[in-house]
C-alpha positions in Angstrom: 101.0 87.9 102.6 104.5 87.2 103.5 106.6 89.8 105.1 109.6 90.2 102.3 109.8 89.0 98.4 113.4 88.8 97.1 113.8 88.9 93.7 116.7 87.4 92.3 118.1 83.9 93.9 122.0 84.8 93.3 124.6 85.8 95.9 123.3 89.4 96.5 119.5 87.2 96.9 120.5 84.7 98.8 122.6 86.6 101.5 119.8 88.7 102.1 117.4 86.0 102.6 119.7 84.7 105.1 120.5 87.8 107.3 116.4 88.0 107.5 116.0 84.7 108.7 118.2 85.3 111.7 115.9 87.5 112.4 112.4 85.6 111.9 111.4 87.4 108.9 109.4 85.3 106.5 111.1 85.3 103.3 110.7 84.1 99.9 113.2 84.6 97.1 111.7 84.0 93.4 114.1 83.1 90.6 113.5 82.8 87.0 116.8 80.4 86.5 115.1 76.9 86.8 118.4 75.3 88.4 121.3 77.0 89.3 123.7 76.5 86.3 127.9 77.3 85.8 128.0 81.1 85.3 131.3 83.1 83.4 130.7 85.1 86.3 133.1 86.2 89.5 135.9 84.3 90.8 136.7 85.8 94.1 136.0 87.2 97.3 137.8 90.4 99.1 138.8 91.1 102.5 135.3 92.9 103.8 133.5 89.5 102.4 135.3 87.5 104.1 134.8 89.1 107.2 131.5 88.8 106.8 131.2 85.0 106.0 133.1 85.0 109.4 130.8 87.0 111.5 128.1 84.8 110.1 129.8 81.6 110.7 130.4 81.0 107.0 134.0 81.3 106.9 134.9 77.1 107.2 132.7 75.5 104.8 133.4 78.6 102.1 137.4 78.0 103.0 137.0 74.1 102.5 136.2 75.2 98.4 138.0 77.9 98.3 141.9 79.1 97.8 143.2 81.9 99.5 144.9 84.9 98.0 147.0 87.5 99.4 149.0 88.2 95.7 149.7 92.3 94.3 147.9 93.7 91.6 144.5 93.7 92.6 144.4 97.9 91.3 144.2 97.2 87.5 147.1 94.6 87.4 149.9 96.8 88.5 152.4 94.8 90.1 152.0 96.0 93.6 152.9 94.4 96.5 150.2 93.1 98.8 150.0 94.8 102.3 150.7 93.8 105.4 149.7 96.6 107.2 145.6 95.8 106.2 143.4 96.5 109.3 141.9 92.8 109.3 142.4 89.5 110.8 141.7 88.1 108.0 144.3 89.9 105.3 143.7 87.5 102.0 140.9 86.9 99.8 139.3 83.8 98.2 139.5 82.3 95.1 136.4 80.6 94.1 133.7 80.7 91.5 130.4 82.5 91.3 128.4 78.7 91.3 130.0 78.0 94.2 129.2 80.9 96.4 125.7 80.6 95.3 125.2 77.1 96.0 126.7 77.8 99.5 124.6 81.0 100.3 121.7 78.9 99.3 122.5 76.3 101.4 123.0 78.5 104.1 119.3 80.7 103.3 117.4 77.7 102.8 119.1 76.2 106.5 117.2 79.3 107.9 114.2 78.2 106.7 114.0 80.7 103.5 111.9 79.6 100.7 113.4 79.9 97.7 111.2 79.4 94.3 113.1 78.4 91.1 111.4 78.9 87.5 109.6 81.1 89.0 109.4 84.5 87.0 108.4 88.4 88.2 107.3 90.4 85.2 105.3 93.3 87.2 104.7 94.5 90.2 102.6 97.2 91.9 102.5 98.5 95.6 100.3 100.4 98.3 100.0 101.9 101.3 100.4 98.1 102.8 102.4 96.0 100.6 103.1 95.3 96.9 101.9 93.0 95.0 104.3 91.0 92.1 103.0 89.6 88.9 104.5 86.3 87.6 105.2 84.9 84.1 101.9 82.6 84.4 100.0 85.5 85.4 99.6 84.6 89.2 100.4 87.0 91.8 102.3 87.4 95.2 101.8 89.8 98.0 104.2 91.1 100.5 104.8 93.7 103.2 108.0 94.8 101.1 110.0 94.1 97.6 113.7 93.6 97.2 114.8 93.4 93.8 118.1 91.6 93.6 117.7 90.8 89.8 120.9 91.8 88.3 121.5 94.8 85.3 118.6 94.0 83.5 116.7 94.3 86.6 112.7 93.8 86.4 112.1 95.2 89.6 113.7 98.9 88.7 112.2 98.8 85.1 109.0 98.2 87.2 109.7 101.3 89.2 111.0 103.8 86.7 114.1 104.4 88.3 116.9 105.7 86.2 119.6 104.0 85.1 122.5 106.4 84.4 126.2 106.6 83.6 128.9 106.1 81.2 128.8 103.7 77.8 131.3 100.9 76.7 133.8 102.1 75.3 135.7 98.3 74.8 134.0 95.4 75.2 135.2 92.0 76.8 134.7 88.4 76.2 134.8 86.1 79.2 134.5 82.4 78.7 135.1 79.3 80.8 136.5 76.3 78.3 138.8 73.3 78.1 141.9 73.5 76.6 143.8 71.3 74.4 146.4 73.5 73.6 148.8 75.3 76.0 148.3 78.5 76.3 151.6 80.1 77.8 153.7 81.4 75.2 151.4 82.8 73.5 149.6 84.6 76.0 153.3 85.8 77.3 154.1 87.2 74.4 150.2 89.0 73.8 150.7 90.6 77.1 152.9 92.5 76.9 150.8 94.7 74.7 147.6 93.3 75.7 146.6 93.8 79.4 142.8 93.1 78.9 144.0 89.2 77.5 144.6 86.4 79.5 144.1 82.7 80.5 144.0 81.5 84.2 143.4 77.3 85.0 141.2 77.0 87.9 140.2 73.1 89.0 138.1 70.6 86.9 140.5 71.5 83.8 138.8 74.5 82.9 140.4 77.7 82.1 138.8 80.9 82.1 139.7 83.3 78.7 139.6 86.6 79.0 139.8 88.2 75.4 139.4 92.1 73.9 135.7 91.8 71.7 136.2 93.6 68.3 133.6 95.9 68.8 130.8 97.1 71.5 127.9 95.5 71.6 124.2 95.9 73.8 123.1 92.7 72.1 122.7 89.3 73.6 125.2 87.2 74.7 128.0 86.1 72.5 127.6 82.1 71.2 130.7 80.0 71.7 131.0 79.8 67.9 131.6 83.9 68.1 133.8 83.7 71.1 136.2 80.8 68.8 136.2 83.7 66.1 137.2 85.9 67.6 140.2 84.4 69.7 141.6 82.7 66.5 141.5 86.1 65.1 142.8 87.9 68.5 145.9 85.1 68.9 146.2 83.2 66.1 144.6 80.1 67.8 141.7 78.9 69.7 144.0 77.0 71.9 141.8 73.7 70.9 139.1 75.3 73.2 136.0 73.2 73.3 133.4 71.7 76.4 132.4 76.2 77.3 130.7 76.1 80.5 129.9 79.6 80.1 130.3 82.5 77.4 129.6 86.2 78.4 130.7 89.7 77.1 131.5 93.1 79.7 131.9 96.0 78.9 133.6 99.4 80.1 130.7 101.2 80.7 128.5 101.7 84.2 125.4 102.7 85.5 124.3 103.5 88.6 120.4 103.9 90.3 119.1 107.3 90.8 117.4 106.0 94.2 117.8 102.5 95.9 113.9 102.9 97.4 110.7 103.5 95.8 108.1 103.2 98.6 108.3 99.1 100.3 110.6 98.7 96.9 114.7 98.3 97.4 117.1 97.3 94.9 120.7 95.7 95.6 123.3 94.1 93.6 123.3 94.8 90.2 120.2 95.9 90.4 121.1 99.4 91.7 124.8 99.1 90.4 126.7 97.9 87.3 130.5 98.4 86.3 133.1 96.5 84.5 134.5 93.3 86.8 137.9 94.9 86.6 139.3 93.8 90.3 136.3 91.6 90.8 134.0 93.9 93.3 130.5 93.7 91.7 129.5 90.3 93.7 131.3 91.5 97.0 129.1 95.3 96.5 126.1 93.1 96.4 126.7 90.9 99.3 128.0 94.2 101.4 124.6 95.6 99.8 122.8 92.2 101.4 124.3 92.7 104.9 123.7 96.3 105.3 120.2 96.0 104.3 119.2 93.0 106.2 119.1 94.2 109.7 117.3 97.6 108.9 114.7 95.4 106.8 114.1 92.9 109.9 113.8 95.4 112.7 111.1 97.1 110.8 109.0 93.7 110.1 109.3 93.3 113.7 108.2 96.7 114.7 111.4 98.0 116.6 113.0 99.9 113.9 113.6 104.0 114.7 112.9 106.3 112.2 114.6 107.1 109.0 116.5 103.6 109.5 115.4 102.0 106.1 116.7 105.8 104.8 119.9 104.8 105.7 120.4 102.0 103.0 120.6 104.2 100.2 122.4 107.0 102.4 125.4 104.5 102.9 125.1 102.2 100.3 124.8 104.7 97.5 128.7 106.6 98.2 130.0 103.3 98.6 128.8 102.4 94.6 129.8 105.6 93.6 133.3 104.9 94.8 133.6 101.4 93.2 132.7 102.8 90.4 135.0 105.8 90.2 138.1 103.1 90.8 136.5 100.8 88.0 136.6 103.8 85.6 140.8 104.6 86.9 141.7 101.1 86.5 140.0 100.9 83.1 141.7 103.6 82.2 144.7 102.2 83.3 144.3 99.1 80.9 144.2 101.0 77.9 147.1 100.6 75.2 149.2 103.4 74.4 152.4 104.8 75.1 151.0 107.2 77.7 149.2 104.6 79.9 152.0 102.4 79.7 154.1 105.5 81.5 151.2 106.2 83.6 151.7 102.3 85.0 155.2 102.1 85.1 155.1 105.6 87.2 152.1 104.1 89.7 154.0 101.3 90.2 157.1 103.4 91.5 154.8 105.0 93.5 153.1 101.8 94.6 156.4 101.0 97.0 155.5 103.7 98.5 154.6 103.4 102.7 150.9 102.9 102.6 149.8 103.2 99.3 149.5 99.6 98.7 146.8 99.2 101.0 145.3 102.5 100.0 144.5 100.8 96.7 144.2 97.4 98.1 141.6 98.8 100.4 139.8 100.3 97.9 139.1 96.6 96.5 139.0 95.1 99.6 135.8 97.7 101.0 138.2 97.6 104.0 138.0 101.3 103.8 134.7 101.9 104.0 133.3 104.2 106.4 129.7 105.8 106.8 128.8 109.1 107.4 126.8 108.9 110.7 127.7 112.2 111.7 130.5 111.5 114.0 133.8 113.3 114.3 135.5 110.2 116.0 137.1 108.3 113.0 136.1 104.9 113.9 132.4 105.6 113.8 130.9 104.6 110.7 133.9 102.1 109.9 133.8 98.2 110.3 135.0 96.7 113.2 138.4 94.1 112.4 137.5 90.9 114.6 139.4 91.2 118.0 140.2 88.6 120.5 137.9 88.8 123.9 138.5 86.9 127.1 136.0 83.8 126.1 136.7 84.0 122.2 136.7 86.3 119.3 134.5 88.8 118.6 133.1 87.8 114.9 132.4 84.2 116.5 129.0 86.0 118.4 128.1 87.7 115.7 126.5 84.4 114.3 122.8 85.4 115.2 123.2 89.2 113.5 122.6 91.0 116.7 124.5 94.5 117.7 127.3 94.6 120.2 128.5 96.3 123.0 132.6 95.9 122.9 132.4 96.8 127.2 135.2 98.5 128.3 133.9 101.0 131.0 131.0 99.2 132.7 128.0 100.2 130.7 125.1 98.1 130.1 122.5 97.3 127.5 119.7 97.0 129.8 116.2 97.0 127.9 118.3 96.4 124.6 119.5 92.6 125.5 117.2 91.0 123.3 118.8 92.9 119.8 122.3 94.0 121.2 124.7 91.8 123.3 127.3 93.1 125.6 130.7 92.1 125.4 133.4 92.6 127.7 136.4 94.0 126.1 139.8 94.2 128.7 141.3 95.6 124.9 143.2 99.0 125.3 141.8 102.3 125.3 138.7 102.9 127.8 135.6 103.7 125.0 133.6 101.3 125.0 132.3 100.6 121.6 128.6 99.5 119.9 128.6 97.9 117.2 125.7 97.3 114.7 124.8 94.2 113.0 127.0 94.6 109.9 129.8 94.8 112.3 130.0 98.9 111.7 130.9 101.4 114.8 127.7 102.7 115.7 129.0 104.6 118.9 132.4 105.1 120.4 132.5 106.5 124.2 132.6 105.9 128.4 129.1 107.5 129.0 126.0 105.6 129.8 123.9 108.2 128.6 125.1 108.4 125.4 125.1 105.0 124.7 121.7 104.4 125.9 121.0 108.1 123.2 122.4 105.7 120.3 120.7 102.1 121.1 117.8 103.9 121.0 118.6 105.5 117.6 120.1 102.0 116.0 117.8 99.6 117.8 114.7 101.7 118.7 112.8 102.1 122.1 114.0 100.6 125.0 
């Protein structure tokens, strides 16, 4: 028996097999893919992900394949500026393709030591009092302490489970293809956007452009084939742009769904597994990999026996909100795309209101997950919200954060004590006099001067002394 199975072997998969490595846990992550192939999938990182890369020690080798962004418009297109006010030291996103990330995640995972099973399929599963058991395509079996399903929409795992799936239907579907192009492009696309927000071409490296293109009609049926997708852009522009070579053809639509529960039992789901939405400013593979980090450490500390009570309840208690939000901006910026006289006002008036002190990175933030904060029943603002990296007296703060342990940012002489070995203390000469502990997603845990009441919160984030 091996202490967590992970099914699903993308970005959402991956991460989480590598924040349970740093903590020991045996892991192995099954995917039915039998090589990791160029997906029509995302195309960037935001702010909170690349934070997290950074506390993890990620940031270099993602930045060597990788462009940084810091352009307006992330909120549906509307030509905002991009803020400079962003609590982060790291105020940009990245540019780079959904292949990529995975290849580097699984890099990273199988570095660890995490043992990662391609062609390997999970059709079934059932679970006990003491583990679950997962039935493969050729009928064999695995057994683990606990489940993560990380297996995108069509998710096995949740089917398995029964959980519901519920939320709002396309209304306007969405081609999204990655091709070579003879032709160029420009003029036309000028001159269709202008009425046609939801059409566009953008180059990215290799020669490849990525179309985006309105579908004629909505669709739950398999994938469009590249013969459908060259249909329907000569009838959409007049051209196929001499498109040929497609690395990848998929359809999105409006619609979204969201899980009922994130836990049945030793069963979790992340990713798209618990949450789907249009890709309209590009947060469904940064939810995941926030879903990945979040979930890691609270797995780990209960494989290892230290984990207080109701600390696995917390995954779905903050993760949960934080997909409903996504998805309420997904439904606003969809809205925002449509084509009619009255959302064309509605833009042209948000845009106004866009130059506005602070709303920029109101709306940026909203993409960005730079916003977030949990509820953790705290009056004092910063509890619940991710600590920005800071500058201490040997280094920075996200640089010992590599080995996903909690921290104590010291600033009035407290101690860990019989925490050292899952929480590190930090001395912090930084202004203010609260000290500040930090768990290891880099959230504010506690924020205060007392020894008591730090010692009250280890023991409710990291268990018994």
């Amino acid at each position: 028996m091996t202490d967590v199975l992970i099914v699903g072997a993308g970005p959402t998969g991956t991460m989480l097999a590598a924040e349970l490595r740093l903590h020991g846990v045996q892991v192995v992550v099954l995917e039915k893919r039998a090589s990791a192939t160029w997906r029509a999938g995302g195309l960037g990182l935001h702010v909170r992900s690349v934070e997290l890369l950074d506390q993890r020690g990620l940031l270099d080798r993602f930045e060597a394949e990788a462009t940084r962004f810091s352009v307006g418009g992330p909120f549906a297109g509307i030509a905002l500026p991009w803020p400079d006010d962003l609590d982060t030291a790291h105020p940009y996103g990245l540019a780079i393709r959904q292949e990529k990330i995975e290849r580097l995640l699984t890099d990273h995972a199988l570095e660890l030591g995490a043992d990662i099973r391609r062609g390997v399929e999970a059709t079934g599963l059932d679970q006990d009092d003491d583990g679950v058991t997962v039935t493969l395509a050729d009928g064999d079996t695995l057994r683990a302490r606990y489940l993560v399903g990380a297996d995108g929409g069509r998710s096995v795992v949740r089917s398995a489970l029964g959980i519901g799936f519920h939320g709002e239907p396309s209304t306007a579907d969405t081609y999204l293809a990655d091709v070579e192009l003879t032709e160029d492009p420009t003029a036309v696309v000028t001159e269709l956007r202008r009425t046609h927000l939801r059409f566009g071409i953008a180059p990215f490296e290799g020669g490849v452009s990525r179309v985006i293109l309105p579908a004629a009609t909505v669709s739950d049926g398999p994938q469009p084939t590249f013969e459908e997708f060259l249909d329907r852009l000569r009838a959409f522009a007049g051209t196929d742009f001499g498109a040929h070579s497609p690395r990848g053809v998929s359809r999105f639509g409006t619609g979204d769904r969201l899980a009922d529960s994130y836990r049945v039992g030793r069963v979790f789901l992340a990713g798209d597994a618990a949450h789907v939405h249009p890709p309209t400013g590009g947060q469904g593979l940064n939810l995941g990999l926030q879903d990945a980090v979040n979930l890691g450490w609270k797995l780990a500390a209960v494989v290892d026996g230290w984990a207080p009570a109701g600390l696995l309840d917390s995954y779905e208690a903050e993760r949960r909100p934080v997909a409903e939000a996504v998805v309420v901006s997904c439904r606003a910026m969809v809205a925002l795309l449509r084509e009619d006289p009255q959302t064309a006002a509605l833009r042209t008036l948000l845009t106004e209101v866009g130059q506005l002190p602070g709303v920029s990175a109101h709306l940026t933030g909203r993409i960005a997950a730079t916003g977030v904060r949990y509820d953790l029943g705290a009056d004092d603002d910063r509890v619940g919200r991710r600590m920005p990296d800071v500058e201490l007296g040997d280094g920075r703060l996200y640089a010992r954060m590599h080995d996903g342990r909690g921290v104590l940012l010291d600033r009035a002489g407290l101690t860990v004590g019989a925490w050292s070995d899952r929480v590190v203390r930090l001395p912090d000469d930084g202004c203010g006099r609260d000290s500040l502990l930090l768990r290891p997603d880099g959230h504010v845990a506690w924020a205060g001067d007392d020894q008591q009441e730090l010692e009250d919160h280890l023991a409710r984030w990291f268990g018994a002394a």
